[in-house]
C-alpha positions in Angstrom: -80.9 113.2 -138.9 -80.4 111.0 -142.1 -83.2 108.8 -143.0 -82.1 105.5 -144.7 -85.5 103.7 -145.8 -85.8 99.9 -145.4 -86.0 97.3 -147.6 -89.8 97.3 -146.2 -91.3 100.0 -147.6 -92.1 102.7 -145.2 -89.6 101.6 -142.3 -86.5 103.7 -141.7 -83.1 103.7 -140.4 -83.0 107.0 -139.2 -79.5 107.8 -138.2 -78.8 110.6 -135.7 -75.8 113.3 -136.2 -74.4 114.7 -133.4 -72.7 117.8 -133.0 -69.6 117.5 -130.8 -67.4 119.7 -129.3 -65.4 119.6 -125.8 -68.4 119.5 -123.6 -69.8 116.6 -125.4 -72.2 116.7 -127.8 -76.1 118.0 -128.9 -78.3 116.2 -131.6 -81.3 116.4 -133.0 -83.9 113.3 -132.4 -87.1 114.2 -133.5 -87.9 117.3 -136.3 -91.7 117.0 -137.2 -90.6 118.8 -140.5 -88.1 116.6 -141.4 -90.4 113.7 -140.7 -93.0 115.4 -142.9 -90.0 115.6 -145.5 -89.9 111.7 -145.8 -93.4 111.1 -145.6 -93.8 109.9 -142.1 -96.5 110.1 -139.7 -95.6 113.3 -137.4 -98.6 113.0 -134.8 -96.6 111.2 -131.8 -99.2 111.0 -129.0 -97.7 108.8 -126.7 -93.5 107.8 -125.2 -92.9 105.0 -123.3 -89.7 103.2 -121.9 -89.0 99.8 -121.6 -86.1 98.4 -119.0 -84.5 94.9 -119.2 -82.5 93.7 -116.5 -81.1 90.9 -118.6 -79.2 90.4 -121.8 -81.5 88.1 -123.8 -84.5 89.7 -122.6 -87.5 89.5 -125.7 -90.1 91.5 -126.2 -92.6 91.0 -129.1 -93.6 90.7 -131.1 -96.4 93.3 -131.2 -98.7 95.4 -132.9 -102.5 97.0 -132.6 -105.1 96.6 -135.2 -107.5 99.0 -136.6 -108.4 101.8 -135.9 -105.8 101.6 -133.5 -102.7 100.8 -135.6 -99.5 102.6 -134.4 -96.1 103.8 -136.3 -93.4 104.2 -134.3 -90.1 105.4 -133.3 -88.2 103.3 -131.3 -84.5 104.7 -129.8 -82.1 102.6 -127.7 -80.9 105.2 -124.9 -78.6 102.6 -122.7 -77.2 99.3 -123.6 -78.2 97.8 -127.0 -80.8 95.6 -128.7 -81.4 93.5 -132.0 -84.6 95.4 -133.3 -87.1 93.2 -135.3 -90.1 94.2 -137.6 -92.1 91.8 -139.6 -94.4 93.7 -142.5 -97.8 92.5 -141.7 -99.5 94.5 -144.8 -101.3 91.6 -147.1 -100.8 94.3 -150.0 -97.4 94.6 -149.6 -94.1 93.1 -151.7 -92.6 92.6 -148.7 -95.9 90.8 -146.5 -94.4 88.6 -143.7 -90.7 89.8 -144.5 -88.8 90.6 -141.5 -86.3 93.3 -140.8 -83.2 93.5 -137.9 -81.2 96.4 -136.8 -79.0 96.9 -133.7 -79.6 100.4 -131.9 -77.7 100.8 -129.0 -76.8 104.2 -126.8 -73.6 104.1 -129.1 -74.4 104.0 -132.7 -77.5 106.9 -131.4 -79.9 105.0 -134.9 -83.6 105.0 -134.2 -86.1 102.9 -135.9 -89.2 104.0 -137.7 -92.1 101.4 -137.9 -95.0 102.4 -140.0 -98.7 101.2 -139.1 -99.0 97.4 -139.9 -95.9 95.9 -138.7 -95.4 93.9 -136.0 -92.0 95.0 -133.5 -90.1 93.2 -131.1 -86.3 93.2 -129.7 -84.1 91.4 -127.8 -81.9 92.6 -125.6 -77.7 92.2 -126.4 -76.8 93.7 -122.5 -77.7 94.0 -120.0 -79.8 97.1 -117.7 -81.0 98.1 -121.6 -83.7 100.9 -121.7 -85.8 101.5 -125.2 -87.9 104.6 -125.5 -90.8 104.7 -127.9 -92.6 107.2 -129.2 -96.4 106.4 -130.8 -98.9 107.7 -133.0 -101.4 106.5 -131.2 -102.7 106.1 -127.1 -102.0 101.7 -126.4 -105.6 100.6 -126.5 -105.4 96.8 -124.7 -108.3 95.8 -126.7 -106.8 96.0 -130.0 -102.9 94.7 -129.0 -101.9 91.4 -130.7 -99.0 89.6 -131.4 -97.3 87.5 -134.1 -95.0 84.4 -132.0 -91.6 85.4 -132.0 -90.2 82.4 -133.4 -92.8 82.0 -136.0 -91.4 79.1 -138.6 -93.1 80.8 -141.5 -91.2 84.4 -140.7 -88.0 82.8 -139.2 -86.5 85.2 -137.5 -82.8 84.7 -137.0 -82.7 85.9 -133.2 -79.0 86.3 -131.5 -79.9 84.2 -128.2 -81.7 80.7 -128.8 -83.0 80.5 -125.3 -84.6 84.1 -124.5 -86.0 85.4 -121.6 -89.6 85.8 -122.5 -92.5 87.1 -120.5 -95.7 84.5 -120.1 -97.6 86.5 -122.2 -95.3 86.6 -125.3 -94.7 82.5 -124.5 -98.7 82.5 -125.1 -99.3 84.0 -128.4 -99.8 81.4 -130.5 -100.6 83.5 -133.4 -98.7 82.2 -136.6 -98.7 84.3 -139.8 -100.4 82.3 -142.6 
């Protein structure tokens, strides 16, 4: 794996590198060493998977709060998505700065989010699936979200018109 580290500090591009050979190929995508290496959280407690019918589809963005914040690794395993973090840290250089990346089953990249970003994606085809893997258990009490099309982060999304759970359309939380 080849960890490339954002221009917000603490979120990586982490590339993986398959080894290939007439039968196909192997890879590495997850070393709690090498994760260890770069200063990353290692605890993963949780994986999840996310399927989206539609090209278009957005999800986000979200995030937990203390003590329940969450890094994670997020890994496009069929189709492809625009990946979008916002740094929520008031401390940081970077506060309210957003970030995009495509992963997609055929570029293999993964993204790692540390605690105190917000996440979302949007689908670029359809029948996409997304697995996550979290530092810590989802606690519904302490989820929030940031609007998706916040005028203050302006995220430039690839699809104007997205397909957008009822819950998303309702956050109304703006970053200030």
């Amino acid at each position: 794996m080849v960890f490339q580290e954002t221009y917000l500090s603490g979120a990586f591009v982490i590339r993986v590198e398959p080894i290939e050979d007439d039968r196909g190929h192997f890879a590495r995508v997850w070393c709690r060493d090498e994760f260890l290496k770069h200063g990353l959280n290692a605890d993963l407690v949780q994986c999840n998977v996310s399927f989206n019918k539609k090209q278009g589809t957005l999800r986000g963005m979200h995030y937990q709060v203390a003590p329940y914040e969450e890094d994670k690794l997020v890994r496009c395993t069929r189709g492809a998505i625009y990946d979008v973090i916002i740094d929520l840290r008031p401390e940081s250089t970077t506060y309210r700065k957003w970030f995009a990346v495509e992963l997609s089953e055929k570029n293999r990249k993964m993204l790692y989010i540390p605690k105190g970003f917000a996440h979302g994606f949007q689908t670029l085809e359809d029948n996409t699936e997304v697995f996550y893997q979290m530092s810590e258990f989802y606690q519904p009490d302490y989820a929030r979200g940031v609007r998706w099309n916040d005028p203050i982060v302006g995220i430039v999304w690839p699809q104007l018109n997205p397909i957008i759970s009822d819950k998303d359309k309702g956050i109304s939380e703006l970053i200030i």
